[in-house]
N, C-alpha and C positions, 0 to 999 in steps of 0.2 A: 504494500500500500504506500510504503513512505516511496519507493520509486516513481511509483507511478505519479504521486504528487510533486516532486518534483522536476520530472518530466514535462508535464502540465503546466508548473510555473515557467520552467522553459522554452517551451513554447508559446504562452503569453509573451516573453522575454523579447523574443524573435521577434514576433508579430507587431511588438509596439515601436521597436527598434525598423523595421520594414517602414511601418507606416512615415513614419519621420522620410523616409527618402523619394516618396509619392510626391511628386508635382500637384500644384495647385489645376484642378480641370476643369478648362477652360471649353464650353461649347459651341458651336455657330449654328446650332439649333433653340430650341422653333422659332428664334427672332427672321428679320427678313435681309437682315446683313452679317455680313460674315468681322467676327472677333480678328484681329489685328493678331493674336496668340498662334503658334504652330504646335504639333505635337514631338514631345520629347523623341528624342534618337530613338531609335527600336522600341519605341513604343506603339500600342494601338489602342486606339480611340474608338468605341461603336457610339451612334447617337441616332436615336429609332427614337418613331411617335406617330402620329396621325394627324389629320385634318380634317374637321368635316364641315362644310358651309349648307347655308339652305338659302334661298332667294324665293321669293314669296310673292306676286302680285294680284290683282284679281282676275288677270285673262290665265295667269302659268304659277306653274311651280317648279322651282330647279333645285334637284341636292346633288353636291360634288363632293366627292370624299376622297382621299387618298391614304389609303392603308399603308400600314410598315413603311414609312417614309423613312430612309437609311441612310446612315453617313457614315464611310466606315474613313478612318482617318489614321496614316502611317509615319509617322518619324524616320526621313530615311536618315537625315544630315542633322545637327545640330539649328538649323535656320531653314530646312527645306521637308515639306509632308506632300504625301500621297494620297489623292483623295478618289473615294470610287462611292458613289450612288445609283440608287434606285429606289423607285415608289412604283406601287399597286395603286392604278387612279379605278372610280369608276364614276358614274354620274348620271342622275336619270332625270328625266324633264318630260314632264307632261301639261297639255292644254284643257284648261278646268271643261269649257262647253261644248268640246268634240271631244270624243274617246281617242285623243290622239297621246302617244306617249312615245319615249325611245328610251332603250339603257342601253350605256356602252360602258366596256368595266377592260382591265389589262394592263400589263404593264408598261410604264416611261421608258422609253431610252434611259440606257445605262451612259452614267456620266461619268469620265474620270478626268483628272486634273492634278497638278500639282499648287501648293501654295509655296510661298519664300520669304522669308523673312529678313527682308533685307538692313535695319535698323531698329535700334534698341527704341 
């Protein structure tokens, strides 16, 4: 038993000593501009969420959604990240005084990119 408690405490040890070397994270998600911050060296960033609007008038109605909206974010350099996207959009819109309606649902273009951080 005392091993094993001790174990335990050591491993707390580790973990709290670990946490102290974690970067502050920094997101460019769900705002509508991207953070000035890159991601650390060899590190990876994921950053998932959704979106769902409605638009409402008295002739129509529209909902747009975009599911698992994904940011996956890579540290290649100490000032330069690797960015790769993709969202699940779908979106349906119908006309209140004719049985008229459409849904269309699938996935965005994948996007990738690099960011750089050129200046402190």
């Amino acid at each position: 038993m005392r091993k094993l408690s001790i174990l335990v405490l050591l491993n707390f040890s580790l973990l709290a000593i670990a946490q102290n070397q974690i970067p502050e994270l920094i997101t460019d998600r769900p705002d509508q501009t991207e953070s000035s911050a890159v991601v650390p060296r060899k590190l990876l960033q994921i950053e998932t969420g959704f979106v769902m609007e409605k638009k409402q008038t008295e002739l129509s109605e529209e909902k747009l959604d975009a599911y698992n909206t994904s940011l996956l974010r890579y540290g290649l350099l100490d000032n330069l990240e690797l960015r790769l996207g993709l969202e699940y959009l779908g979106e349906k819109a119908s006309i209140k005084n004719i049985d008229t309606s459409y849904n269309f649902s699938g996935l965005s273009p994948i996007y990738m990119g690099l960011k750089i951080k050129i200046m402190e």
